[in-house]
Backbone as a chain_set.jsonl record, in Angstrom:
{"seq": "XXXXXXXXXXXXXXXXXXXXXXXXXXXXXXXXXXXXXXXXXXXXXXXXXXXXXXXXXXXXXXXXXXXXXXXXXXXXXXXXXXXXXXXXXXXXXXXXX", "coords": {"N": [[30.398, -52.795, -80.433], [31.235, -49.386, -81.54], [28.54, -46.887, -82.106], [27.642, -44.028, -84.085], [25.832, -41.141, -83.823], [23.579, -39.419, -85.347], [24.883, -36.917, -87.475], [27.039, -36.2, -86.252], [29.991, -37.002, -87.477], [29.892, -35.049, -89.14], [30.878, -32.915, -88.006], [33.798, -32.565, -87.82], [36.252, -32.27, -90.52], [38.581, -34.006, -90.525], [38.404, -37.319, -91.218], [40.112, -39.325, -90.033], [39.373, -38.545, -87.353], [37.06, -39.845, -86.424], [37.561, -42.689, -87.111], [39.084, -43.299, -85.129], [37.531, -42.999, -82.924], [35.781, -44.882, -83.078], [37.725, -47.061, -83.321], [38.865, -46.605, -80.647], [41.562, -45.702, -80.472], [44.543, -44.157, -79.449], [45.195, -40.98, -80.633], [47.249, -38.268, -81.922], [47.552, -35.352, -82.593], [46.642, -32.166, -83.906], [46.084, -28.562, -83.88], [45.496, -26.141, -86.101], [44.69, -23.799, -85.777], [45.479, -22.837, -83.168], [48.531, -23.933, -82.896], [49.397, -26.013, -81.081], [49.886, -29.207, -80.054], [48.014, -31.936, -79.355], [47.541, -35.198, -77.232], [45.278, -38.022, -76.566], [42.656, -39.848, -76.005], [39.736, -40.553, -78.093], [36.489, -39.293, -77.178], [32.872, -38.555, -77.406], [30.08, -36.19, -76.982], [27.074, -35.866, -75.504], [23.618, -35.424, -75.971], [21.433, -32.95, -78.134], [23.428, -31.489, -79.664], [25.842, -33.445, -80.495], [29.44, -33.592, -80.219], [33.226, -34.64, -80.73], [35.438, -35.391, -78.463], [38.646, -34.845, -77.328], [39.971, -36.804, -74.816], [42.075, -36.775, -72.15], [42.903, -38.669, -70.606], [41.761, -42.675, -70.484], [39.757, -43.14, -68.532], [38.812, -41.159, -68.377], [38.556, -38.646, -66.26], [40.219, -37.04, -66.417], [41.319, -33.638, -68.05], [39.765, -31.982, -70.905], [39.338, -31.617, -74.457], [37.842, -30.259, -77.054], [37.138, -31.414, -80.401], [37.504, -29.769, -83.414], [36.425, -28.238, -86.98], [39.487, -27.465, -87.35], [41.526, -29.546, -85.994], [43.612, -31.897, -86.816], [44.532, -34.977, -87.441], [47.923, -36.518, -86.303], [49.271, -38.449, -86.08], [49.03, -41.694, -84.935], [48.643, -44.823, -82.269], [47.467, -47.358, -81.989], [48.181, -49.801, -80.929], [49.851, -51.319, -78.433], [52.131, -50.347, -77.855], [54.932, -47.684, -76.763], [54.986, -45.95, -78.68], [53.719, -43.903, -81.331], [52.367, -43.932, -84.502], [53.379, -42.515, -87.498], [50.789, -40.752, -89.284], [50.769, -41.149, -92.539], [52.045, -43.474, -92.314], [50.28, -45.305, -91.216], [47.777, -44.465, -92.494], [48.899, -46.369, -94.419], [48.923, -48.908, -93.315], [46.649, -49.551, -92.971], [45.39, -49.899, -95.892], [46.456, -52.181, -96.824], [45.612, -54.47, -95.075]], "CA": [[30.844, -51.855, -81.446], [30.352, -48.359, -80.863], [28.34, -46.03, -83.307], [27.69, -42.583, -84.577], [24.822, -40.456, -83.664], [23.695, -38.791, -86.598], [25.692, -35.606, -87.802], [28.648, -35.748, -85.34], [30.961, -36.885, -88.414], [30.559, -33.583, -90.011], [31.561, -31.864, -86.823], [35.316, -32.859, -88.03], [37.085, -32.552, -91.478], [39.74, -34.917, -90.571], [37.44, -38.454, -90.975], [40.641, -40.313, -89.197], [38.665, -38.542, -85.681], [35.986, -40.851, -86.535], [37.864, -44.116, -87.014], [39.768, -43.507, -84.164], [36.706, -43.117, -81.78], [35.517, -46.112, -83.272], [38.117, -47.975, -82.924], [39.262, -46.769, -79.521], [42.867, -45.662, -80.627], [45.041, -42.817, -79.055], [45.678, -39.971, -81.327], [47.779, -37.362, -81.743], [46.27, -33.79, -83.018], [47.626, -30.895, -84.825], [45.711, -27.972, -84.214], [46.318, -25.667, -87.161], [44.694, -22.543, -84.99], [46.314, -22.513, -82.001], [49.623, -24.539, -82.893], [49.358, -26.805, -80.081], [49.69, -30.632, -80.317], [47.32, -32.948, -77.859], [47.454, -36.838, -77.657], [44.171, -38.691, -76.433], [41.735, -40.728, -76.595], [38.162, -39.631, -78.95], [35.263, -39.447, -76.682], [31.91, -38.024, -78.114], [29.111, -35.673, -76.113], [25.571, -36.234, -75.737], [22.984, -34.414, -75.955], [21.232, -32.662, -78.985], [24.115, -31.23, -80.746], [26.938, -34.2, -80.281], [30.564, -33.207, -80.693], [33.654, -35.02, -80.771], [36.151, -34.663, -77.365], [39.842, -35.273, -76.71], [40.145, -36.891, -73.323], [43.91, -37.293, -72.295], [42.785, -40.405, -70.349], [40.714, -43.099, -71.092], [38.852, -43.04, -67.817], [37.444, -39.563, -68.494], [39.191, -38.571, -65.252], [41.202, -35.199, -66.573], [40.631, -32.451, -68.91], [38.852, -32.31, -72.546], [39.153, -30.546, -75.221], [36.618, -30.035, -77.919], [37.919, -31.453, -81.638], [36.857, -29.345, -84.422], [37.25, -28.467, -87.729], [41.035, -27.066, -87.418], [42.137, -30.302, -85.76], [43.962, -32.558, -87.707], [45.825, -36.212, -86.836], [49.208, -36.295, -86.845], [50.09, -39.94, -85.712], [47.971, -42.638, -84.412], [48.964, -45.104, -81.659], [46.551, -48.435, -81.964], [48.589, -50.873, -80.092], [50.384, -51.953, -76.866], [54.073, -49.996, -77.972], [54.92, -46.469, -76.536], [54.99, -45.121, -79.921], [52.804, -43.015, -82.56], [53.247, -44.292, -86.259], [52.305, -41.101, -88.621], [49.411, -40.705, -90.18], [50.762, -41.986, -93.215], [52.128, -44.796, -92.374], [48.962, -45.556, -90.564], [46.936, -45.324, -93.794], [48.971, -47.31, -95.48], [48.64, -50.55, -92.921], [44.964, -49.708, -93.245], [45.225, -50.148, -97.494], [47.106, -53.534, -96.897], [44.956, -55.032, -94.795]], "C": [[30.194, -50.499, -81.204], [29.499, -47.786, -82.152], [28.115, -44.582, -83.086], [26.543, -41.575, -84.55], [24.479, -39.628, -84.864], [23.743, -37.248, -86.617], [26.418, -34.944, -87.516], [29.589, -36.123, -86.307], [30.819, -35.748, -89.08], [30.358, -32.646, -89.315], [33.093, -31.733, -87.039], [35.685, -32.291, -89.225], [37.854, -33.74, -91.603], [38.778, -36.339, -89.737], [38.682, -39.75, -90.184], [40.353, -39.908, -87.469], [38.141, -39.969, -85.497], [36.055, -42.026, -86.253], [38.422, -44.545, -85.658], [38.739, -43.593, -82.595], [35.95, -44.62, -81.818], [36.069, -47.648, -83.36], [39.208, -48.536, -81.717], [41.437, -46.531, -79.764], [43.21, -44.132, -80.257], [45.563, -42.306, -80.612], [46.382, -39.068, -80.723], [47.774, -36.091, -82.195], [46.625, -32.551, -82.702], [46.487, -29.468, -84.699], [46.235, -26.417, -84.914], [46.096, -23.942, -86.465], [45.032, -22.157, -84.105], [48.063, -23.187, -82.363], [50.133, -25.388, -81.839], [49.165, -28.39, -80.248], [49.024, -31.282, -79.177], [47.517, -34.414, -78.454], [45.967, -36.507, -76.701], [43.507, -39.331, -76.742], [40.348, -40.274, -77.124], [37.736, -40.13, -77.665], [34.283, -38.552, -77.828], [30.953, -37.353, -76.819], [27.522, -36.185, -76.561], [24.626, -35.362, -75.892], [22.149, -33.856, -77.727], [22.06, -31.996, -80.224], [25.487, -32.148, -80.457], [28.209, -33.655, -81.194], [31.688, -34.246, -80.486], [35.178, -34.475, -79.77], [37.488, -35.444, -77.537], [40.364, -35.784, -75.406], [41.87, -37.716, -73.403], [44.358, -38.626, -71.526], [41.612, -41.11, -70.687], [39.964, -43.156, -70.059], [38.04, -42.048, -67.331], [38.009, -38.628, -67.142], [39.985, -36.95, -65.169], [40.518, -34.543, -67.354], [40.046, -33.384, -70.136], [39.24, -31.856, -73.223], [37.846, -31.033, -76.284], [37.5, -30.284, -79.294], [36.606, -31.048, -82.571], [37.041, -29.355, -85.857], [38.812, -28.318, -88.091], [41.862, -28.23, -86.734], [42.753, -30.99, -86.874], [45.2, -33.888, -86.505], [47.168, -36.289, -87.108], [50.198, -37.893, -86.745], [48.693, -40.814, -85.003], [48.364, -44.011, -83.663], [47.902, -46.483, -81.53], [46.69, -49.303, -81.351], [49.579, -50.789, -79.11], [51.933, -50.968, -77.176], [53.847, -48.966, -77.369], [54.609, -45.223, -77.84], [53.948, -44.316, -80.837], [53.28, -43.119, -83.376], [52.258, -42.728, -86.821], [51.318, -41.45, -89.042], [49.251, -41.769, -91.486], [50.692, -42.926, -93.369], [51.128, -45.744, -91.698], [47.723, -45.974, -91.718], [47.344, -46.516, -94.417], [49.116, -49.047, -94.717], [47.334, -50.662, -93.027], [44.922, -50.412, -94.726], [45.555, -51.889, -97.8], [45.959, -54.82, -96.501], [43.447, -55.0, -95.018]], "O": [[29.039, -50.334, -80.81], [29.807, -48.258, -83.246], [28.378, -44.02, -82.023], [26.384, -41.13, -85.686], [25.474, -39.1, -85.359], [22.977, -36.483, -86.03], [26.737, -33.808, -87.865], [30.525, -35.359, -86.073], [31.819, -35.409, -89.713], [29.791, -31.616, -89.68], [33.664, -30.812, -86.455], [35.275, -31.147, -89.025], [37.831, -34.435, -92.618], [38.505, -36.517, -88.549], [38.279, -40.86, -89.834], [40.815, -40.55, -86.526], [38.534, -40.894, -84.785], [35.266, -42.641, -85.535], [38.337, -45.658, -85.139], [39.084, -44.078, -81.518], [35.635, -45.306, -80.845], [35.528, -48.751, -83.427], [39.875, -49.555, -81.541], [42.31, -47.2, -79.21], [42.534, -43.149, -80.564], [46.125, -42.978, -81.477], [46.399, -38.855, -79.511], [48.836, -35.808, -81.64], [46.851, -32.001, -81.625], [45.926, -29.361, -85.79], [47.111, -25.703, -84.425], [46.949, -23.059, -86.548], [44.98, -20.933, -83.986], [48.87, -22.488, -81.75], [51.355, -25.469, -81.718], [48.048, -28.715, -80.651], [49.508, -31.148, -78.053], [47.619, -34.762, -79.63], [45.575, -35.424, -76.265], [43.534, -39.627, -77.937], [39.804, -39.468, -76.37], [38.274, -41.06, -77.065], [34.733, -38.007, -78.836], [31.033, -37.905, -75.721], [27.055, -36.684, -77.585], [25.078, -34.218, -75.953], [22.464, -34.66, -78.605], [21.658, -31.917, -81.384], [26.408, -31.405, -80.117], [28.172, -33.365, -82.39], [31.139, -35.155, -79.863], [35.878, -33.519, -80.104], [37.437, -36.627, -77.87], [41.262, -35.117, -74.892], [42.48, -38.543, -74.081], [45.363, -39.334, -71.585], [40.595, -40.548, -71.094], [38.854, -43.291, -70.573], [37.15, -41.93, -66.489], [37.57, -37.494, -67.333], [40.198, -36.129, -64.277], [39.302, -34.683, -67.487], [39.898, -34.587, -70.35], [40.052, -31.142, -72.634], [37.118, -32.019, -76.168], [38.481, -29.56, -79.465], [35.457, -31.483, -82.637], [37.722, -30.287, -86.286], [39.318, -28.969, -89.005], [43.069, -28.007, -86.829], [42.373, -30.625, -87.986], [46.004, -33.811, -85.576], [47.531, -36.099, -88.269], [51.303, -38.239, -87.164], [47.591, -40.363, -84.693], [48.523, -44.795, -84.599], [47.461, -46.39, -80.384], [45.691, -49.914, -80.973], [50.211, -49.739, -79.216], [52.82, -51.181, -76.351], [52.648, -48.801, -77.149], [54.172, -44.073, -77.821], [52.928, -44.713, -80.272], [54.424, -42.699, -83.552], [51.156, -42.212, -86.635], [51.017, -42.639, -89.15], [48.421, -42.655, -91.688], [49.905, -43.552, -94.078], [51.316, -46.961, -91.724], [47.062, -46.998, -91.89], [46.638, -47.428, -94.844], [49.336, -50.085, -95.342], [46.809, -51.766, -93.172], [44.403, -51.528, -94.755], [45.077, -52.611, -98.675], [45.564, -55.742, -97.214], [42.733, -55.88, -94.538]]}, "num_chains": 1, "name": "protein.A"}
């Protein structure tokens, strides 16, 4: 199980980063200052001020970006399909189960 270095969750706003690094699920991510959409997978940095990264593969292999506060999720991708269910409908299999 992975965990959380302390005070990289309030590097975000949007606490579905968090779950998603933790539970290893591609996102999809709205940034509201540039208008640019990225998919990826969370990574996290090391070091003394830990941040929260976008890598567009999971073997770390290509680019990054840096997720801040202006990111936001827009869909979330957890299992084996091609697809991205929204956000919403994402919470709401979370509430069920």
């Amino acid at each position: 199980m992975k965990t959380l270095p302390d005070g990289i969750a309030d590097t975000v706003k949007d606490k579905t980063i968090v779950d998603a690094y933790l539970r290893g699920y591609r996102i999809k991510v709205y940034n509201r200052f540039t208008g640019e959409t990225r998919t990826g997978f969370v990574g996290r940095t090391m070091g003394v001020k830990p941040a929260f990264l976008l890598l567009h593969r999971r073997d770390q292999t290509s680019s990054m970006h840096t997720l801040g506060p202006d990111d936001r999720v827009i869909a979330v991708k957890y299992d084996d399909t091609r697809h991205y269910i929204p956000l919403t409908r994402y919470e709401q299999s979370r509430n069920v189960s």
